[in-house]
N, C-alpha and C positions, 0 to 999 in steps of 0.2 A: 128577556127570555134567554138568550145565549151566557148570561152570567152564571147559571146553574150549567154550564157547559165548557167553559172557561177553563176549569182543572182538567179537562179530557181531551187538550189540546194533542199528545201525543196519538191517545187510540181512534179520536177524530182522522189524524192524518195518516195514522196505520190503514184506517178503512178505505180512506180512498185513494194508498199510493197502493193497494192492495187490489183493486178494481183497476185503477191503472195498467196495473200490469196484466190483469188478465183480459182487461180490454186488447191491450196490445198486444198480446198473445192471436188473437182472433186474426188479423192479416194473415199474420205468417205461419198459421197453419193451416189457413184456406191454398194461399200462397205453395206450399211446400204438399198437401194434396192438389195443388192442381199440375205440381210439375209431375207428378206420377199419374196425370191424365184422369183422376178423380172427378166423379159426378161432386158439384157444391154438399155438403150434408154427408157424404159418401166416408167410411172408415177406412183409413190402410188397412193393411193387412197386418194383422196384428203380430208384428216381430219386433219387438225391441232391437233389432241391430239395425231396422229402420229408420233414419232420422225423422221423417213424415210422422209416421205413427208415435216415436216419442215426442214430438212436438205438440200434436191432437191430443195425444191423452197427460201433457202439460196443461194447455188449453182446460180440457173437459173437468180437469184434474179442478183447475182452478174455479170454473164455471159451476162447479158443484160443490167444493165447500164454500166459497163466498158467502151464500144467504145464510149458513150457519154462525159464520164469524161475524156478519152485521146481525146478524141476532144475541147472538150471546153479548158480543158487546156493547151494543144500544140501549138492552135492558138492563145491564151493570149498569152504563151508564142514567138511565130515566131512574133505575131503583139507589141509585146515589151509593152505590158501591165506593170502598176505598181506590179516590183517582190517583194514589201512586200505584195500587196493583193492579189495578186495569190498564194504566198507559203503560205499567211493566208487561204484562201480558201481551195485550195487542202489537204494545214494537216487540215482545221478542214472538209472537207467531211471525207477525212480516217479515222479518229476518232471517227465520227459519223456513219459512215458505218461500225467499229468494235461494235460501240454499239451495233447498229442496227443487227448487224450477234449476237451478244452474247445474246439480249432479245428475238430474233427470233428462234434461238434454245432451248433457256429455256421454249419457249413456252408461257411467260409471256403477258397477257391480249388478248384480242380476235382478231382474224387476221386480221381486218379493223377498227383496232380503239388502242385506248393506246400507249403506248410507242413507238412499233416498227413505230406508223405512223408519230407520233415526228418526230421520229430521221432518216424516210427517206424523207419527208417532210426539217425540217435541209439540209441534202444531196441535194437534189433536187435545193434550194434555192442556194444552193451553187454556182451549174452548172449554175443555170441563171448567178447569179450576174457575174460569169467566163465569161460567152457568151455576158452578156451588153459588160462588159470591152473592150472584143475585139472587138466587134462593133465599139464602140467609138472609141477606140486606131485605126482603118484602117480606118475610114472615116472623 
């Protein structure tokens, strides 16, 4: 069974250093709301020059696209999509979603604009071209 899986070694590992990260995500924004005295589940306050609150909505950032990226690339993958544009796709979302996690914590340029809208905007682009693919590849 995993030999029809074999060429998707790359978007394989993109999935789940991608889950990784936003598993790990999870401590340190419970962590970083509890040092502002936060109920568990509880939102900062929503201010970007927060570190708390950019940290949680890193977190949620990530906890919400995830099922779309293991979707689009799962079904590339079962619908036998080209595995060189799919493991190009999936490593370059992850890449781009680590950018994206590291100028999103730095806090760098203003929350609806700059850098982080790049590089999830990039991300985003990613998952279509994943979803054309396997469109075309099952019809």
């Amino acid at each position: 069974m995993m030999e029809q899986f074999a060429e998707y070694t790359h978007a394989i590992a993109s999935l789940v250093l991608f889950t990784l990260v936003v598993l790990a995500l999870s401590p340190f924004s419970a962590l970083a709301k509890a040092s502002k005295g936060l109920a568990p589940g509880a939102t900062p306050e929503q201010d970007y020059a927060n570190k708390a609150y950019r940290l949680n909505r890193a977190y949620l950032n990530g906890t919400e696209t995830l099922p779309a990226f293991l979707t689009v690339t799962v079904a590339a993958m079962l619908a036998g999509a080209s595995p060189f544009w799919v493991n190009l796709l999936a490593s370059t979302f992850l890449v781009v979603r680590l950018i994206m996690l590291v100028v999103h914590l730095q806090g760098v340029g203003k929350p609806h604009s700059g850098p982080r809208s790049v590089f999830y905007v990039a991300g985003w682009a990613c998952m279509v071209v994943l979803a054309v693919m396997t469109l075309v590849a099952v019809f």
